[in-house]
N, C-alpha and C positions, 0 to 999 in steps of 0.2 A: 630567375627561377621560372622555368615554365609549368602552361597550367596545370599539367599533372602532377606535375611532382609537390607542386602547391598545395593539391589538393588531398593528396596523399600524406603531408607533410601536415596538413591544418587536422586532417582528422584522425593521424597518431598525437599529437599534440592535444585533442580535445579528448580521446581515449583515457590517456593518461588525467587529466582534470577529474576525467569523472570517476579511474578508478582512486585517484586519490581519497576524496573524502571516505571510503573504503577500511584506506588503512587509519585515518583519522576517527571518521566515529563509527565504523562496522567490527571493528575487533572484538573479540572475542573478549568479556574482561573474566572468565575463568580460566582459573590455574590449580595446576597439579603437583601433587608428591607430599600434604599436608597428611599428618598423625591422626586419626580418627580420636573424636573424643566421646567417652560414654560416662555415664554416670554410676556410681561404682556401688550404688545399692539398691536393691530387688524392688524391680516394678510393677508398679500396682497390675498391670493386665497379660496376660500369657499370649493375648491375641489379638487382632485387630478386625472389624469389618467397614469398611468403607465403600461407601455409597454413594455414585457419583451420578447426580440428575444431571446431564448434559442441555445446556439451554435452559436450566429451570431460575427466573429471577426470582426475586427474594418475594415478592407482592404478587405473586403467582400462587405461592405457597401457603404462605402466611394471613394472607388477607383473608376474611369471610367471604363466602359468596351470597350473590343478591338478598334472597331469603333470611342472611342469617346462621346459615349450616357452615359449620366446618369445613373446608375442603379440604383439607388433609387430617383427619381425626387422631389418626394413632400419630402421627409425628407433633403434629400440635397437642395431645395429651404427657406426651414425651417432655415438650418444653415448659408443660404447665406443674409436669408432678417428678419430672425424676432426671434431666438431665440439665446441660447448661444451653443457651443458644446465643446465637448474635449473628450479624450482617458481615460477611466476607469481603472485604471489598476489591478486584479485582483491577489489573491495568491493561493496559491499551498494550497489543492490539485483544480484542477478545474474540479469541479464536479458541478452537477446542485443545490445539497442540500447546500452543505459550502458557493456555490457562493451568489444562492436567502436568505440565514442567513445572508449573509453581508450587501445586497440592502438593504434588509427589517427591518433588527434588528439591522444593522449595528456592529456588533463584527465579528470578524473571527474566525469560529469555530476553535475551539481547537481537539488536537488528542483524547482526551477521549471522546469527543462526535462522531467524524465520527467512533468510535470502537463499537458506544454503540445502533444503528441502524442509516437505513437506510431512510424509512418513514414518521416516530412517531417521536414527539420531544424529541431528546435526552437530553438534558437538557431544564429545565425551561431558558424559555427568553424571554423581552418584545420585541415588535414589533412597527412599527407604525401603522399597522393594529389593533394590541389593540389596541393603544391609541387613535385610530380613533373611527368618529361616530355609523359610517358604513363603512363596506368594505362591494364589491362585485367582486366575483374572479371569473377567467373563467379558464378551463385548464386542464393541466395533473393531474390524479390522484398520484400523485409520489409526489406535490409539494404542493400541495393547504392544502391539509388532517393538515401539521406541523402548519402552523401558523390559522387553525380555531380551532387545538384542544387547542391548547396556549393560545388561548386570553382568558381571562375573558368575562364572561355573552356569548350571543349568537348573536352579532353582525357584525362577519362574515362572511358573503352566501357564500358557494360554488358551481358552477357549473360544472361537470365536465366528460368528454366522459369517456368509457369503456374502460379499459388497454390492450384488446383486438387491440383495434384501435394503438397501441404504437409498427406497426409491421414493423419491417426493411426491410422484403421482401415487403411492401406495391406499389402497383404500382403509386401510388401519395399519399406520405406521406405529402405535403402540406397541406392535408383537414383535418390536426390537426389545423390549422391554420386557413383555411376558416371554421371550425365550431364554433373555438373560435366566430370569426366574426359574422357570423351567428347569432348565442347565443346572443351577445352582441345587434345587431340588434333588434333580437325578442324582448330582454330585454326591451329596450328604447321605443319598439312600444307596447307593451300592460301594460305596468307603464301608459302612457297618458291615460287608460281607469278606473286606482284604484288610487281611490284617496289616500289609505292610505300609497300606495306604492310612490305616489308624494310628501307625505307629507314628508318620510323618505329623498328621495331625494332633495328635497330643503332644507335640513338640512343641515348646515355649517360640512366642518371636515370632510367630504366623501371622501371613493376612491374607484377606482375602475381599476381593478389588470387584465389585461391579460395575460397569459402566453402563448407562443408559442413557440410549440417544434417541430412543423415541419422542418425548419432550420437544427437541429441536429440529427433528423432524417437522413435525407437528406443526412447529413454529415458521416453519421458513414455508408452509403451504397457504401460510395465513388461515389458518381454522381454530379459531379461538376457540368456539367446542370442545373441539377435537383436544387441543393444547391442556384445556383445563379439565377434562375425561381424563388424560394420561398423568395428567396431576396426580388423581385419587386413585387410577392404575399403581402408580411407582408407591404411595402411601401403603395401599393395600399389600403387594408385595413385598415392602421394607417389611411392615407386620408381618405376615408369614415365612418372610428369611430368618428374621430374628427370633420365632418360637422353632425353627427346625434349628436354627444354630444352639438353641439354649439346650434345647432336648437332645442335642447331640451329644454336647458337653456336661450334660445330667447338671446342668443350673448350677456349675460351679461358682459362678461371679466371677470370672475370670476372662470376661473378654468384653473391651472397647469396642464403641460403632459409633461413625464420624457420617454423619450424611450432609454431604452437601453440593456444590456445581461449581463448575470451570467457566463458565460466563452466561448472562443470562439475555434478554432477546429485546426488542424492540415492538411496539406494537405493527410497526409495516414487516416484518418477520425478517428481519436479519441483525448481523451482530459483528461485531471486528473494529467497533470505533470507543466514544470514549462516553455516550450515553448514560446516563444513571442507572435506565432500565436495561444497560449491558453487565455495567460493572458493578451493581450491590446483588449478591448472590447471598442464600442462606446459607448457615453453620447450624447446624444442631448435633453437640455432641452428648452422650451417655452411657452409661455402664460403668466398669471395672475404672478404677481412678479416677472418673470425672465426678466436677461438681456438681451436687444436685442443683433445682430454682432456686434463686434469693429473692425474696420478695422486697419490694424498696417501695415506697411511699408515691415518691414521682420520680421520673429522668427524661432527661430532653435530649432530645437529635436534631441536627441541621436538615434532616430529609424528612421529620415530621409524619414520620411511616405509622408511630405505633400507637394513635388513637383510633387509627383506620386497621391497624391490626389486631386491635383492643390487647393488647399487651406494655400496657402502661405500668402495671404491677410485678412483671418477669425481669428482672434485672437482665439488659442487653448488653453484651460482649463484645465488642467489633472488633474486628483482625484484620491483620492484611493476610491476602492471597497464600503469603511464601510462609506465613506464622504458622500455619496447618504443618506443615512437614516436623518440625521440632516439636508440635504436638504431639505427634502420630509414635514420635522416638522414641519421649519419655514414655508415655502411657506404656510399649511393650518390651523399652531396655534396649533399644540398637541404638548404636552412633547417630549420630544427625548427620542428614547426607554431607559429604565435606564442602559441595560448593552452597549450600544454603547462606541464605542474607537474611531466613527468617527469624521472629525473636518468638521465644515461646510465649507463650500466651499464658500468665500463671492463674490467672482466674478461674482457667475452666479443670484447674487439679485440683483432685478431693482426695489431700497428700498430706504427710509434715511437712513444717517449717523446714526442717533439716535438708528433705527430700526438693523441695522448691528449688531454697539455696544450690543445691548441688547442681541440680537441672540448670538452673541458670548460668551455673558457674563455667560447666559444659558447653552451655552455648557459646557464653564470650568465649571461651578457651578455642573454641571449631570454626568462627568468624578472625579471630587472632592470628591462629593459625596461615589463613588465606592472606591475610597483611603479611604475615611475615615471610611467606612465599616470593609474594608478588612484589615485596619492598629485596629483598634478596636479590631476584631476576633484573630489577630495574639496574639496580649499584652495579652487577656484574657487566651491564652493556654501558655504563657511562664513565668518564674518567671522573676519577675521584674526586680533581680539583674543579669538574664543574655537578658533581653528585649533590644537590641540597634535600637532605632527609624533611621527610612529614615533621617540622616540629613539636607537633602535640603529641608525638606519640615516637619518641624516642626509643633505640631497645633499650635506655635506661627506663624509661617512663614505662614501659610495658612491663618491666620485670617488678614494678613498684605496681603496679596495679595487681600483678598476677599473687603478687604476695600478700597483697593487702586483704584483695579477696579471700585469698585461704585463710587465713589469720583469721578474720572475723568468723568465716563460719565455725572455725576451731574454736572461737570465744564464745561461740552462738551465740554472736549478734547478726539471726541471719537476714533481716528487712534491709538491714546498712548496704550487708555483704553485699543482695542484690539491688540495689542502687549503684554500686560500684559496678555490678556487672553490665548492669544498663549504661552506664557511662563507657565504659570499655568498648563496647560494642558500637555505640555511637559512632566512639574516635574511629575505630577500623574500618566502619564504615564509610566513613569522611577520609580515610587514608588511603583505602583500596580505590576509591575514585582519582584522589590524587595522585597514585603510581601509574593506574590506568589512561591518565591523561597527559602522561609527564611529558611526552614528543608534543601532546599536539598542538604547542605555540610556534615551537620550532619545522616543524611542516608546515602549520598555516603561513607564515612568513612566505615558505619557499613557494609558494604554490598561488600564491598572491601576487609576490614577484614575477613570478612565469606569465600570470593573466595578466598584470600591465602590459609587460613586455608584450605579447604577442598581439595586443588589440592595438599597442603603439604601432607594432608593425605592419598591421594591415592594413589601419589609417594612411600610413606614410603608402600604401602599394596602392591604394584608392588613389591621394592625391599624387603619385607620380606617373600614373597611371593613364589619366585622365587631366592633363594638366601641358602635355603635347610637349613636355620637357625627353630629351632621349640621348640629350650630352653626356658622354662617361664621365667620369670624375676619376680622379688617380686618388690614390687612399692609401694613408698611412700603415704599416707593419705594425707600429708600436699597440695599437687597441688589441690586433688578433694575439701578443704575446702577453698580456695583462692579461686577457678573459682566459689564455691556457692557462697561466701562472694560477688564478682565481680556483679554476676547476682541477687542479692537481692539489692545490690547498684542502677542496671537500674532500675531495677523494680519498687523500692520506686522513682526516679527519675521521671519516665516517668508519674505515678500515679500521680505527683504532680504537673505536667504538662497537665495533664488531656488529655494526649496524645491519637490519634485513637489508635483500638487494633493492627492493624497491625505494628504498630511501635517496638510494643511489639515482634511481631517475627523478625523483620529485625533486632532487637540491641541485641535479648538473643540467637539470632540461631548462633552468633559468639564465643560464650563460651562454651557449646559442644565439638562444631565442634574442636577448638584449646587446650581441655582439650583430647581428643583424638589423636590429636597432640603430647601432649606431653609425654602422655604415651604409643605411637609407635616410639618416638626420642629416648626412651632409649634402644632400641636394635642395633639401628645406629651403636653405637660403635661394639658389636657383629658382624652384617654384615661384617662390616669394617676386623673383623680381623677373620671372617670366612674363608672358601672354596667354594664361593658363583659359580656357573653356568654361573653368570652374572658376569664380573670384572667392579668392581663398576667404576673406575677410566675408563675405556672404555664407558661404559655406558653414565658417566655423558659428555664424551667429542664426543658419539653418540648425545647425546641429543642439545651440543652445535650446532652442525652439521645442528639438524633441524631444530632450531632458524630462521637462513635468510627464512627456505621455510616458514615458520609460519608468517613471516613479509609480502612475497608475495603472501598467502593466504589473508593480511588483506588489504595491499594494492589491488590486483583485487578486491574487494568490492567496491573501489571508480575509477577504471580503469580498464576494462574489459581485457583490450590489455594484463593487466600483464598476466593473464592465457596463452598468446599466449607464452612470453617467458618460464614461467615454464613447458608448453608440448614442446615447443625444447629443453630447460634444459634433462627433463623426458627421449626424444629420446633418448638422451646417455646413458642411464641406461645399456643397453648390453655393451656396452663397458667399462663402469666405473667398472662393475663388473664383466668383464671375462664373462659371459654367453656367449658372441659371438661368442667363441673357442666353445662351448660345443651344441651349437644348431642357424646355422646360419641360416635358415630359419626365424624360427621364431623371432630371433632378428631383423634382415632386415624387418619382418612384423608390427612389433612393431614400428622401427625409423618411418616407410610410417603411420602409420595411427595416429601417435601422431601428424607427422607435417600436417597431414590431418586434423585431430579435431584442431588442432591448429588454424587452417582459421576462425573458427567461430565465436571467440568470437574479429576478426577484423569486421567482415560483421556490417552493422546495425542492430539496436536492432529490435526485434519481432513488425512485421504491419507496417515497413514502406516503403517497398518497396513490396507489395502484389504481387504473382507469383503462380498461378494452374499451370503452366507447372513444376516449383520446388518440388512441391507436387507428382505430375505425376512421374518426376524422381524418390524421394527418393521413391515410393513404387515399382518402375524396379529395382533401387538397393536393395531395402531389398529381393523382389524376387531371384535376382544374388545371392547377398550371402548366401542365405539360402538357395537355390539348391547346392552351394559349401560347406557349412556347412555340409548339410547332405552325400553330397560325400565323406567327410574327414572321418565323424562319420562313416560310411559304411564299409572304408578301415582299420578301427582300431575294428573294432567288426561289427559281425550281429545286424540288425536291424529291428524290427519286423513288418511284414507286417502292423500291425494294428498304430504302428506309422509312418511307411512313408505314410498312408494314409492321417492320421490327418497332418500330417507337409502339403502333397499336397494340402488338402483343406483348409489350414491357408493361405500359400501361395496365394492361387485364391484368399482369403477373403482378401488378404493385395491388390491386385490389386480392387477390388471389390470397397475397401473403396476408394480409390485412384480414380476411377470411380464417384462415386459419390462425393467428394469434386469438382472435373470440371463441372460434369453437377448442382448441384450445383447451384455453382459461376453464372455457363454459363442462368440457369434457371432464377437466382438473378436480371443478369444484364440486363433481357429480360421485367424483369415485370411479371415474371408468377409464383411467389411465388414459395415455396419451395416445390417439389413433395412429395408425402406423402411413396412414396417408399423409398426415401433417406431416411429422417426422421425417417423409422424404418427399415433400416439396419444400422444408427447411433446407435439409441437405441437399438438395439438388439446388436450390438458390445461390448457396451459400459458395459450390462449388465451381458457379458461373458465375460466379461476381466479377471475375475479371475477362471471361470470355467473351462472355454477349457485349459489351461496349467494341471490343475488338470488330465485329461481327459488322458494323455499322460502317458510314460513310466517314470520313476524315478530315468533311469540311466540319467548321468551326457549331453550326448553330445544333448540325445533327450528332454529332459527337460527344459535345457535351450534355445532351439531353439524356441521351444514352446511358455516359455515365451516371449521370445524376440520379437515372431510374433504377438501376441498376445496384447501387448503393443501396438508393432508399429504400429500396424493398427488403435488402439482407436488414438494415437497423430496424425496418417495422416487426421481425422479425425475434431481433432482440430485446425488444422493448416492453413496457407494462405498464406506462402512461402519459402524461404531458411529454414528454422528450420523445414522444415519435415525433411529433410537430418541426421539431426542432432542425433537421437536414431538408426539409422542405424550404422552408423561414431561410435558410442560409443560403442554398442554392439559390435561390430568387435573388437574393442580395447579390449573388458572387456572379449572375450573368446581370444584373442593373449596372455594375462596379465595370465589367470589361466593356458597356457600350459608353459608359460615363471618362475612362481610360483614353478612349478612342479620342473623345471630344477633347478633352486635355492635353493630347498629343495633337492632336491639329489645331489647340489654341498656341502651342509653344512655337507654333511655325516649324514639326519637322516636314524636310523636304518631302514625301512622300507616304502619303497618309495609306495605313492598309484599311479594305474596305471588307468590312467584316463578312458579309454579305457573300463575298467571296473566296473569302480565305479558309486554304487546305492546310492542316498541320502536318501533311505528307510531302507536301512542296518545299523543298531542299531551300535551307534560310542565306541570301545571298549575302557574304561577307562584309563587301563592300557600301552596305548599307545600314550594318550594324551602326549605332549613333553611340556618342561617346555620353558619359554622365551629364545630368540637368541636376539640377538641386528639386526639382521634383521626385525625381528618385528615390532622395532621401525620404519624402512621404510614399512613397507605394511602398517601399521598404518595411517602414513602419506600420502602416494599414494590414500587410503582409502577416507581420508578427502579432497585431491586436488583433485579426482574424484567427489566427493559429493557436493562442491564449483562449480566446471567446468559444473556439470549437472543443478545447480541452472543459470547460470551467465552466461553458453555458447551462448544463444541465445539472454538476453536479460538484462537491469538491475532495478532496484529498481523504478527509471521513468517508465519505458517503462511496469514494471506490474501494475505498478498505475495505467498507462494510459489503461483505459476500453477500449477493441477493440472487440467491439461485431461479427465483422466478425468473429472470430475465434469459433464462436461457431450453424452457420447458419446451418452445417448441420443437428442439433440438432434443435432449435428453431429459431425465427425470431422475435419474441415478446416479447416485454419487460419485463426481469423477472432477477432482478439484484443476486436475490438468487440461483436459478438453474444457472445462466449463470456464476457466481463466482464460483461455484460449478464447473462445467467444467473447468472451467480454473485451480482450483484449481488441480483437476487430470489432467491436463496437465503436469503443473510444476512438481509434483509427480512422473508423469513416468521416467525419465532419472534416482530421488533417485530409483525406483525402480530397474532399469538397474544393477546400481551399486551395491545394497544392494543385490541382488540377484548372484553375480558375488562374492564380499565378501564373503558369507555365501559358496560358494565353495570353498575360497580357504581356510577359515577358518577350514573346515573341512576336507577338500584333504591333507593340510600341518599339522594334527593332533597337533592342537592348539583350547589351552580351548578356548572357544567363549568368559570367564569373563575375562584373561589374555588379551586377543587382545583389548576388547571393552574398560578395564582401562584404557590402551594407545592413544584410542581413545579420553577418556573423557577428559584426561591431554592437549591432544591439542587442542580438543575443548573447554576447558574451560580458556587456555591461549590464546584464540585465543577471546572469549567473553571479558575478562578481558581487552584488546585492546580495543577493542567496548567501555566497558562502560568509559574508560576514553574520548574516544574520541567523545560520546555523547555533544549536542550544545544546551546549550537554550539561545543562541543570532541567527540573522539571519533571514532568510526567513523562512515559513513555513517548504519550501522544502528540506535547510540546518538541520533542527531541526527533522522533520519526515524521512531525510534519516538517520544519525546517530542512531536515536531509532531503526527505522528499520532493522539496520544492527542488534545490539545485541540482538532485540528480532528475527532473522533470527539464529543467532548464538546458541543463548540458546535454541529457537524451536529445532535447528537440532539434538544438544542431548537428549531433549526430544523424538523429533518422530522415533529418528535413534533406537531405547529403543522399540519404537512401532513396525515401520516398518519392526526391524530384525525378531520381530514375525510373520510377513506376508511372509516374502521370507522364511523364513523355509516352511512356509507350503506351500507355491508354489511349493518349492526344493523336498521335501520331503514327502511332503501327495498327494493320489490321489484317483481318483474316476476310478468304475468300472464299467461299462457298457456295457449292452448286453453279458453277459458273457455267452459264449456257454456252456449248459444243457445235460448233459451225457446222452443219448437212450439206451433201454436197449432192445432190438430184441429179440422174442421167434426163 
């Protein structure tokens, strides 16, 4: 196989790995065609108001301020004198989209939906909004747009400001909030003059939806002030909504209001992970069918909120997130949306017995329903004789539940009835997981087998490779007609199973791949008793070698701290291998900047501790160093006027940017928006970030200086504290690494050492000097990948990029735009691979090693290092236990994917350049 087709072949093969866990744990687990279920007697409330404080935690609200005073009067008298309250508790990720899916539709979204947009409805789902008469919504264009394009027919209004108005720099971002208001006002005052708009409105089964996002606004500018003013803003307003609703409805008692929020905020001002101060939100529900306070003597909490919210005496409620939606149903009489997992919540009904019962009976029945969809779908795609049903919940067992339930409430015995119904819902809920799971032992198998095979196969193309064996071997016919035989066996299988097509590639891509296998095993023995370069026996007990560090590359994925000990481990490297006799400078420079990068990945993770003076610093040190950098390069060759110019004006531009992230901030926290000058020296940075290295000379010491500046100035750019420091700190490390390379290739004795001093990455790489594998290798290999991990994970981890921290991107924008702002951050992350990627590709080519020999040692450890991942993936747990797991392996498998890309990019960074202004020869009479 030659190297293209290798390599085209490695990275359809790793395409498929990574779309598999996809179909394993990104599926959708909603299903459709289920019977709506209502409750078949007249509900306590004709209407609904809901009130959604976007970003407001639960101790934001509820807690006294300093003095003493209320900070929310009318909703805190609310929960003292006339309705019910409690702690909402939310899941990961907490974002505004997943959270308002839960209130409204009551299911938590799933990972294949937050992958699948932002917006737009990513999957079909009901609402109670559909199943309402009318809705009328007020609010962010971000939230409104998913549930009116959802609904059936055209019964949802939306009103909603310009996404202009959604601006972080804003100097009172509250007046998302006072316009809601507003809006809603105007609303109520010219309805009393059309009649047909009165008629709508006195129709039973109404809501009507405010969303306010000023709150989280607020919050992601870090203005606590500001945050806790918009507090008593939304208070104040809820008060005034709810005497024009009364007085509209002439105080019939007949209308519910639900206030409460979709995730709440962190004190460094963001949110999407799995924090306390994300996910406990408040509920306070009252009016028409809810229960008023109960007063209780004592009650205790694991969060220990309510001495500090002096509500020790209010009887507390807590619900999950999805619990609200079947709330929201009973209270005004519509179906519960049909994919709800929520259970009602009977505490906060001020109902009969009778009416509970029933309520509840509805639920189980509209949760049941979804089993018996989804247990239906499963039997029709599997053959009978290998179909094993949910035994807990048989359609015998179901129909003994369904009876039993009726029955009792017919005896009215209705406490029993609902315990039975609580029961039921349990089982379906433990059953709809179980259907929803049912392939994926059977994939994971196949996908598993695919990963042996292919890393056995690369192994064996390493060692045939490199082992100076080139004898054919003749090979048997009989293997290639077993593995056909094999692969017509799935095929008829899966065909009969009526199985998706992709099933088709995750169970046929393992036969192949292991019929190649076995016809590179029978040279094994040849190797073996060859004259190989590599002594196999060495090799394999090298490789054992790397095992632990490959263990604590998998471990810092779930503790950052490990990276700390593997760069003190690292430090020793001069010493473990003699270099330290041969060049002590630079070994001593090497132990200092390991245990230097070492610090960071103790520090806290990115946005919690915000610092413009850190930012300031790390652009003085990259200044420092790269005045010493180019001093070094100076002493070891000439350097051409035209690149100490550019390095000087990279330099200015790295303080420049540095400059502007303070004034900035400093502008931010004034109230006077973002100057338009910053703004486009961001954007003018950001859009040479790959030109100006171009621009430079080609030799090794100016080039990459280049880069480095060039980087670092777009990350200072990005940044908001400690981790500016951080691409500085690495770079220093990653040229100590290529002069420390150097010496270890001329301690191995290759025939000719290149001399750095001199070397152009535009000077064509002569073939015949390419050197075959050293078991050194095998360590820069690995060095390669604990740099590429350490540049991911040094600043921050899997939470903390969840969590959205839009400061990190104000130089640029201030306005809400989750596409461009991910976009930034996504080159963020990117810069430190590039650091690395671009430091590899020197020494790759300095230490005259094939670039395909180094990168298949890379992919064996990257792919034993994925194979870890996918066993250690969770579909039990929390959101956030399940989405980090995935995360890791599709981080894993990305890395060999883009590191395939990426190395394409640092070549031409290293090696191509632009030429400019080039002086024109005069020719004088």
């Amino acid at each position: 196989m030659n190297l293209t087709v290798f390599f085209v072949v490695g990275l359809l093969v790793h395409i498929v790995f990574f779309m598999s866990i996809f179909d394993i744990y990104f599926t959708s687990p909603l299903v459709h065609g289920m019977t709506p279920q209502r409750v078949p007697l007249a509900p306590p409330a004709k209407r609904l108001v809901l009130f959604v404080a976007d970003g407001l935690r639960a101790d934001s609200l509820l807690q006294p301020n300093a003095n003493g005073t209320r900070r929310a009067p009318y909703i805190r008298n609310i929960i003292e004198e006339m309705g019910s309250w409690g702690v909402s508790h939310t899941r990961v990720p907490t974002e505004s989209r997943p959270g308002h899916v839960a209130l409204i539709a009551g299911f938590y979204e799933d990972v294949s939906a937050v992958a699948r947009g932002w917006k737009e409805n990513p999957v079909e789902f009901d609402s109670v909004f559909n199943e309402s008469r009318n809705t009328w919504c007020w609010g962010s264009p971000d939230i409104l747009p998913m549930f009116a394009k959802g609904a059936s027919g055209d019964h949802v209004y939306t009103h909603m400001y310009s996404a202009a108005m959604e601006d972080f720099a804003a100097k009172d971002a509250s007046k998302l909030d006072t316009w809601v208001f507003d809006e809603v006002k105007a609303f109520f005052s010219s309805a009393k003059g059309n009649e047909s708009m009165l008629a709508k409105l006195r129709q039973e089964q109404n809501v009507f939806f405010l969303h306010l996002l000023g709150i989280d606004t607020n919050g992601h500018c870090l203005e606590l002030n500001e945050y806790l003013k918009n507090v008593e803003i939304v208070d104040t307003g809820v008060e005034e909504v709810v005497s024009i609703v009364e007085d509209f409805f002439d105080n019939d008692g007949k209308t519910a209001y639900i206030f409460t929020s979709d995730h709440g905020m962190t004190n460094w001002g963001t949110h999407g992970a799995g924090h306390p101060s994300e996910t406990l939100t408040p509920l306070v529900a009252w009016g028409a069918g809810v229960q008023g306070p109960q007063r209780v003597a004592t009650q205790h909490f694991d969060d220990r909120y309510l001495p500090e919210w002096r509500l020790e005496n209010v009887k507390r409620l807590d619900v999950s997130q999805a619990d609200i939606a079947p709330l929201m149903s009973s209270l005004i009489g519509v179906p519960i949306p049909l994919n709800s997992v929520g259970i009602l919540p009977l505490e906060y009904l001020n109902n009969s017995k009778v009416f509970k019962a029933e309520s509840m009976y509805a639920n189980s029945l509209q949760i049941m329903e979804q089993f018996k969809v989804k247990m239906a779908q499963k039997k029709d795609t599997t053959l009978s004789v290998l179909f094993t049903p949910y035994q807990l919940l048989t359609e015998s067992k179901q129909l003994d539940f369904i009876q039993k339930a009726r029955s009792l409430i017919q005896q009215g015995e209705y406490d029993e009835a609902i315990s039975v119904c609580h029961a039921m819902i349990a089982l379906a809920t433990e059953g709809l997981t179980y259907y929803h799971t049912y392939d994926r032992f059977f994939l994971g198998c196949s996908v598993v087998l695919g990963f042996v095979g292919w890393t056995s196969y690369v192994v064996l193309i390493i060692l045939k490779t490199h082992a100076g064996l080139r004898k054919p071997r003749t090979t048997s016919k009989a293997p290639g007609r077993i593995f056909f035989s094999v692969a017509l066996g799935i095929t008829l299988f899966l065909l009969v199973q009526a199985s998706p097509w992709t099933y088709y590639i995750y169970c046929l891509l393992p036969v192949p791949i292991w019929y190649s296998v076995v016809k590179e095993a029978g040279t094994l023995s040849d190797l073996i008793s060859s004259t190989p370069s590599l002594p196999l026996s060495k090799c394999f007990g090298y490789f054992l070698l790397v095992i632990p560090g490959i263990e604590l590359l998998v471990v810092s994925f779930f503790y950052r701290a490990t990276l700390t000990v593997g760069l003190a481990v690292l430090s020793g490297w001069p010493l473990f291998s003699h270099l330290y006799t041969k060049t002590k400078a630079w070994s001593l420079a090497w132990t200092l900047v390991c245990l230097l990068l070492a610090a960071f990945p103790m520090m806290p993770v990115v946005g919690r501790e915000p610092s413009v003076t850190l930012v300031m610093c790390a652009g003085a040190l990259t200044v420092l160093t790269s005045a010493c950098f180019l001093s070094v390069s100076r002493t070891r060759g000439p350097v051409q006027r035209r690149d100490r110019q550019l390095c000087a004006c990279q330099m200015v531009h790295v303080a420049l940017c540095a400059y502007v992230v303070s004034s900035t901030h400093s502008s931010l926290s004034q109230k006077q928006g973002l100057p338009l000058f910053n703004q486009l020296v961001s954007w003018m940075t950001l859009a040479s970030l790959f030109v100006v290295p171009l621009m430079s000379s080609t030799r090794l010491f100016q080039r990459l200086l280049s880069i480095s500046l060039s980087l670092v100035s777009t990350y200072l750019l990005l940044s908001t504290g400690h981790e500016a420091l951080f691409p500085p700190v690495l770079s220093l490390l990653m040229f100590v690494w290529i002069n420390l390379e150097q010496e270890a290739t001329h301690t191995q004795g290759v025939s000719s050492k290149v001399e750095l001093s001199s070397f152009d990455f535009s000077d064509s790489i002569d073939i015949t000097k390419i050197r075959q594998l050293k078991l050194d290798d095998i360590r820069r290999s690995y060095f390669f990948i604990f740099f590429i991990v350490t540049a991911f994970f040094g600043t921050g981890n899997i939470a903390s990029i969840n969590s959205f921290d839009p400061a990190s991107v104000y130089c640029f924008l201030t306005v809400f735009n989750p596409f461009v702002m991910g976009a930034l951050l996504m080159w963020k992350v990117l810069i430190p691979f590039l650091i690395v990627m671009c430091t590899f590709e020197t020494i790759q080519v300095s230490t005259q090693l094939s670039s395909r020999s180094l990168f298949l040692i890379v992919l064996v450890i990257s792919d034993l290092m994925a194979l870890h991942f996918f066993f250690l993936v969770k579909d039990y747990g929390s959101w956030l236990d399940i989405g980090t797991s995935i995360s890791h392996y599709v981080i894993v498998m990305s890395m060999t994917i883009f590191l395939m890309l990426l190395s394409i990019v640092s070549h031409i960074l290293t090696s191509r350049r632009i030429h400019v202004c080039r002086k024109m020869k005069m020719h004088f009479p």
